[in-house]
C-alpha positions as CSV (number, residue, x, y, z in Angstrom):
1,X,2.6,22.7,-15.5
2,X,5.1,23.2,-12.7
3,X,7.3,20.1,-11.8
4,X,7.0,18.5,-8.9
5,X,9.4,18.8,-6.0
6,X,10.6,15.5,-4.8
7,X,12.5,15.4,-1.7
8,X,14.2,12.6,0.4
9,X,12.0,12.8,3.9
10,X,13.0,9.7,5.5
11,X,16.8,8.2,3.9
12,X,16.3,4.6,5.2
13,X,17.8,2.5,3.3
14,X,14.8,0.1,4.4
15,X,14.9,-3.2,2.6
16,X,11.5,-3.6,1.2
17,X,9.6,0.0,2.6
18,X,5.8,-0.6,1.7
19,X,2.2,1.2,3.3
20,X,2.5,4.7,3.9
21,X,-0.2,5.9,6.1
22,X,-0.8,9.8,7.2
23,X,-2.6,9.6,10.8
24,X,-3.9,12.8,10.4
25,X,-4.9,13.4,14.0
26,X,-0.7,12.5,15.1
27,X,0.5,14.8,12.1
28,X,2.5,11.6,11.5
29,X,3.4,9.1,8.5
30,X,3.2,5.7,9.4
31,X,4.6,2.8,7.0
32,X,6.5,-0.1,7.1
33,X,9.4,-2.3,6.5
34,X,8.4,-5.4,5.0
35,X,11.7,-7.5,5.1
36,X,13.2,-6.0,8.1
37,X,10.1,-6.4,9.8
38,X,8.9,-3.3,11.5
39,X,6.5,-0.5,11.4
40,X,7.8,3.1,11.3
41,X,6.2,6.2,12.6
42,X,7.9,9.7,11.2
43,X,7.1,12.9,12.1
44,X,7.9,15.7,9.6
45,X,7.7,18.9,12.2
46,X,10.8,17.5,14.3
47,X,12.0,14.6,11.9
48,X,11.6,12.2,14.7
49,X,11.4,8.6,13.7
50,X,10.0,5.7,15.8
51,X,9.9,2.1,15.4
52,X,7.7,-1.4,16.3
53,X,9.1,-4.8,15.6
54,X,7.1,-7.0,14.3
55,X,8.1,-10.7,14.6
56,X,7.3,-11.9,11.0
57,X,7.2,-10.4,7.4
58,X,4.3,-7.2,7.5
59,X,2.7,-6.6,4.3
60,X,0.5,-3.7,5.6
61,X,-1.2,-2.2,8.6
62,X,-4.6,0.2,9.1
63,X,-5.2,2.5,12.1
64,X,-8.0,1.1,14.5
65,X,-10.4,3.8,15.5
66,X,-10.2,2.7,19.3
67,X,-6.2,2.9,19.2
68,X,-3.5,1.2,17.4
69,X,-2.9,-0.7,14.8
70,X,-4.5,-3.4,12.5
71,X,-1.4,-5.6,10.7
72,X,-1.0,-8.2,8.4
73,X,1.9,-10.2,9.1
74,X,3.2,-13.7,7.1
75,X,1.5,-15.4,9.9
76,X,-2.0,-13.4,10.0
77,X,-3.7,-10.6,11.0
78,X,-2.6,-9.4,14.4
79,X,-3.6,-6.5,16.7
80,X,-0.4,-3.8,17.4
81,X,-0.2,-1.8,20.7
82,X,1.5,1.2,20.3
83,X,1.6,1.7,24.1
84,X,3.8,-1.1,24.6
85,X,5.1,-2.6,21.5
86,X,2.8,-5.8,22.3
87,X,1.8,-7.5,19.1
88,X,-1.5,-10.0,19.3
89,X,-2.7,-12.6,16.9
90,X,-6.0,-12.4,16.1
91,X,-7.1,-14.4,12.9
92,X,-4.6,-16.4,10.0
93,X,-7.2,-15.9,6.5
94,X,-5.7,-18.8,5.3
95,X,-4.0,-21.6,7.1
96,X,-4.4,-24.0,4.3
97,X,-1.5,-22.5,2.4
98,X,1.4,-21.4,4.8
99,X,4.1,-20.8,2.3
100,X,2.1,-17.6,1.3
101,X,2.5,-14.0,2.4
102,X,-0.1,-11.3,3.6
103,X,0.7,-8.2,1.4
104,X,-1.0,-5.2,0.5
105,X,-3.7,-3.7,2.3
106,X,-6.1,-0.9,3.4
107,X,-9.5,0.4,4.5
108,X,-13.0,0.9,3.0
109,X,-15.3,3.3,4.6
110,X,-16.9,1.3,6.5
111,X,-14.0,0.5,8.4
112,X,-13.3,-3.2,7.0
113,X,-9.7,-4.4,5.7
114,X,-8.8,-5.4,3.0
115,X,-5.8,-7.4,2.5
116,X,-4.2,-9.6,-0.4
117,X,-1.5,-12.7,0.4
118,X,0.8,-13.5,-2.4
119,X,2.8,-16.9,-3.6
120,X,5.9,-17.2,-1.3
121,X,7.7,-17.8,-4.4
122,X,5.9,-14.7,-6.6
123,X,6.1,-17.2,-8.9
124,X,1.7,-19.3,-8.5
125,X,-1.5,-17.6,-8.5
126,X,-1.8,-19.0,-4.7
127,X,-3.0,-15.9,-3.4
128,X,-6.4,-14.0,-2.3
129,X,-8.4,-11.1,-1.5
130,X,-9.7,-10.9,1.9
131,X,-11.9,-8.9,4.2
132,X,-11.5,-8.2,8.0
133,X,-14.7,-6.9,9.3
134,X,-14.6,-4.9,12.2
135,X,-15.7,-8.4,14.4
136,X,-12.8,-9.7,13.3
137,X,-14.5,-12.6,10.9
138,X,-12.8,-12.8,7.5
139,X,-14.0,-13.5,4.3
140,X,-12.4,-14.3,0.9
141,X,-13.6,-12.4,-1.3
142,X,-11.4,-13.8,-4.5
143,X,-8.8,-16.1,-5.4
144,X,-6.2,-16.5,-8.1
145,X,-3.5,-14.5,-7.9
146,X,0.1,-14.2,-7.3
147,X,1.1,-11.2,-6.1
148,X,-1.9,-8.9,-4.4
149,X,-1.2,-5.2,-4.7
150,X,-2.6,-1.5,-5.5
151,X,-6.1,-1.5,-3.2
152,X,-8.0,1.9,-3.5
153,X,-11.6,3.0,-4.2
154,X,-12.9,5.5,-6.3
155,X,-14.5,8.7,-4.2
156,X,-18.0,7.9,-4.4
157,X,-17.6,4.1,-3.2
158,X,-18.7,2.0,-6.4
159,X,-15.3,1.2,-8.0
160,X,-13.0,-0.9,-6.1
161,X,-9.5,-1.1,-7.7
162,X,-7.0,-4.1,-6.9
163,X,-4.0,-5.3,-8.9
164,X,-2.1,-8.6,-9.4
165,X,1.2,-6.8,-10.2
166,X,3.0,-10.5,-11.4
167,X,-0.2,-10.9,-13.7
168,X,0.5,-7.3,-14.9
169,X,-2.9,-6.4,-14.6
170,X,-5.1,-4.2,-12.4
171,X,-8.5,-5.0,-11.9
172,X,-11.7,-2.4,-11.1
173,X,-14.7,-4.5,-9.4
174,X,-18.5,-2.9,-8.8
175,X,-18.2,-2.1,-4.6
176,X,-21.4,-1.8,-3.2
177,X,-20.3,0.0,0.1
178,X,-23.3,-1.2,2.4
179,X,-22.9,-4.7,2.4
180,X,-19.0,-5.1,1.2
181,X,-19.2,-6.8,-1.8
182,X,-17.5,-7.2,-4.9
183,X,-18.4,-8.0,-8.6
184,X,-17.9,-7.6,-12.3
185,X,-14.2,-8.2,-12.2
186,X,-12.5,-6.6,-15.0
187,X,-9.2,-5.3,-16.7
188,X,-9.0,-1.8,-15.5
189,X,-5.2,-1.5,-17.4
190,X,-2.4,-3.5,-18.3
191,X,1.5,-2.8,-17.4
192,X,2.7,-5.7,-19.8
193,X,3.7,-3.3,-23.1
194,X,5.3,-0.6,-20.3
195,X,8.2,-0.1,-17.7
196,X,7.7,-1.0,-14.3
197,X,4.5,-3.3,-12.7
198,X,1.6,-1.6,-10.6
199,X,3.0,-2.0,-6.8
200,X,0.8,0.2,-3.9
201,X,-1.9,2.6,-5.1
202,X,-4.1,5.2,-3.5
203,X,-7.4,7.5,-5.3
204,X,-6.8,11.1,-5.5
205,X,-10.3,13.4,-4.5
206,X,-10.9,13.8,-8.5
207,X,-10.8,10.0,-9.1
208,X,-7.7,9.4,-11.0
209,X,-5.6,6.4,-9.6
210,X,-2.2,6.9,-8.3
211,X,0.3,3.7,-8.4
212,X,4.0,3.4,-7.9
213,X,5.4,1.1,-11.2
214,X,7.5,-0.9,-9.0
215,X,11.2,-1.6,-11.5
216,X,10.1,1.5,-13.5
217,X,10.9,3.9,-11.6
218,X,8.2,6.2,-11.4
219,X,4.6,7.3,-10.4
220,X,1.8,6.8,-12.8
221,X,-1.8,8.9,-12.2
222,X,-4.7,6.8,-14.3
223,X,-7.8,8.6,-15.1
224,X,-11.3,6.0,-14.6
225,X,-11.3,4.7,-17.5
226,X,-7.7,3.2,-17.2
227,X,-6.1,5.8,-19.1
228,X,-2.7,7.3,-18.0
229,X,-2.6,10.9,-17.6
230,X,0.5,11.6,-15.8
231,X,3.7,10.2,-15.3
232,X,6.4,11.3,-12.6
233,X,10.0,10.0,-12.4
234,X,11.4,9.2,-9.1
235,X,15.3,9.2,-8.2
236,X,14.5,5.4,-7.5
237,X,14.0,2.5,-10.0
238,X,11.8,0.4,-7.5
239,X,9.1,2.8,-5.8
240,X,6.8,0.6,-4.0
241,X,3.9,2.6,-2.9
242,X,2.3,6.4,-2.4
243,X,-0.4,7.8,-0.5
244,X,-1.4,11.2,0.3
245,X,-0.4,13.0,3.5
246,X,0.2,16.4,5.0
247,X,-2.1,19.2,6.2
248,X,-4.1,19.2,2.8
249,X,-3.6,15.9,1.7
250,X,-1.8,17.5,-0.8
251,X,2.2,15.9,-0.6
252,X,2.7,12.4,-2.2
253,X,4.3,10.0,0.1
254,X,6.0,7.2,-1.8
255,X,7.9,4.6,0.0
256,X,10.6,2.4,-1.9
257,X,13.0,-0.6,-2.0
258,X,16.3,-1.6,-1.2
259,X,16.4,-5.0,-1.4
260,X,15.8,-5.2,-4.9
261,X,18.6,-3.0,-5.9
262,X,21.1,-4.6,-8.2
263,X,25.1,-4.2,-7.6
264,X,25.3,-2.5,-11.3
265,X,22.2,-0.4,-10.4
266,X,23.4,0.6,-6.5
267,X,25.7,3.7,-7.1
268,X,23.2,5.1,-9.8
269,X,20.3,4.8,-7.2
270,X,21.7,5.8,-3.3
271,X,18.3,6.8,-2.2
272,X,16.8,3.3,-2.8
273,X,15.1,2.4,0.1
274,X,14.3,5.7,1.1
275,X,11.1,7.4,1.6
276,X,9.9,10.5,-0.7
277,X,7.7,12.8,-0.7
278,X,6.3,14.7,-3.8
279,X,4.8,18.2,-3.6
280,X,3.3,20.5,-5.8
281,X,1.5,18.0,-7.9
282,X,-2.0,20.4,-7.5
283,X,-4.2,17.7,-6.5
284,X,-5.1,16.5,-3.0
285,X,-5.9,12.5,-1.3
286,X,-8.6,11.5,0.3
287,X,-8.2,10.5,3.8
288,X,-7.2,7.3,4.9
289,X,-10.4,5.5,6.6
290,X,-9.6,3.2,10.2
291,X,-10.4,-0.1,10.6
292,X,-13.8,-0.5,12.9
293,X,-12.7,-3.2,15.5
């Protein structure tokens, strides 16, 4: 097998980079900066990077089908013009428990978010999984966890995959696609006996899950039955998430994170906080769905 060609696309440093998105009508990778609160558009043909403050902590974001973007910020979902910059409230999942954080998110098919909060403190299983629908109703779908991370679905629609990276644990529910439910929780795999903890995911088009083992330094691929089948090393100890991008869905997008660099670990790592991307790893993505309202 060939090695793969990792190469520095977007240097950063951003504190805490998280979400990468490829809007494959823009030819463009969208993502953001969690800590430094923003979300980034870069273009690979002219390198060209552009920016939207956001005014609180952004976990994640979606492309709406009717234009712009779908975000979860500390304080709630909100609605993100493009156009203008404007950001709009639309809905806070949770009010009951404003020390926590909206975190990792993404689309199903159908166009519904999903999103995850997480303890303010990392520390409590405080937070939940929600749904968005596309009339902008929520619903909690489950509770208990501490820090929300690593949504995907298997290709065919009936395996939703979620992980509570502080719990070491990612979990594969039954998804019936129709109606957006979720059942029969259980332990898809375990990072507790390995380096790193399962941070963002994404599904390649054969099934196998792709998470970046955030302190480990590298890129796990996870056959469906929880099984890993390939590792890759990254020039950064904290990679935070990957999703497929590019022409062919074929180039590995991984976002990673500065702030949790160490002063012993900085001059080892000088890309942390960079965005990567991985080619030749001879398997393509899926593309990434837009939310429906």
């Amino acid at each position: 097998m060939v090695k793969p060609r990792i190469e520095v696309v977007v240097p950063g440093p951003f504190l805490l980079g998280e979400s990468p998105c490829w809007h494959a009508a823009e030819q463009a990778l969208y993502f953001v900066d969690a800590l430094r609160p923003a979300i980034h558009r870069w273009r690979p043909d002219d390198a060209a990077l552009a920016t939207w403050i956001m005014p609180r902590i952004v976990g994640s974001f979606a492309i709406r089908a009717k234009g712009g973007l779908i975000a979860a910020l500390q304080s709630g979902f909100a609605a993100v013009d493009l156009a203008d910059g404007r950001v709009t409230p639309l809905v806070d999942p949770e009010p009951e428990r404003p020390s926590n954080v909206l975190n990792d998110g993404k689309c199903d098919r159908r166009g519904r978010f999903w999103c995850g909060s997480r303890d303010g403190d990392l520390a409590h299983p405080n937070g939940a999984l929600y749904r968005l629908d596309p009339d902008l109703s929520t619903q909690r779908m489950d509770d208990g966890f501490i820090v929300s991370n690593g949504i995907a679905w298997s290709p065919d629609d009936r395996t939703m995959y979620f992980a509570d990276s502080r719990a070491e644990t990612v979990f594969a529910y039954d998804f019936d696609i129709d109606d957006g439910a979720i059942s029969n929780r259980r332990i898809f795999f375990e990072t507790r006996d390995i380096a790193g903890r399962c941070d963002g995911a994404t599904v390649d088009a054969e099934g196998f899950y792709w998470c970046a083992l955030v302190h480990g330094g590298r890129i796990a691929r996870v056959d469906p039955k929880g099984r890993f089948d390939r590792v890759i090393d990254v020039p950064v100890r904290h990679p935070t998430m990957c999703s497929f991008g590019g022409d062919a869905l074929d180039i590995l997008y991984v976002t990673s994170a500065a702030s949790m660099v160490t002063d012993d670990e900085r001059a080892a790592t000088p890309h942390a906080g960079a965005v990567f991307a991985i080619h030749g790893l001879g398997v393509s993505g899926l593309p990434e769905p837009r939310f429906g309202g």
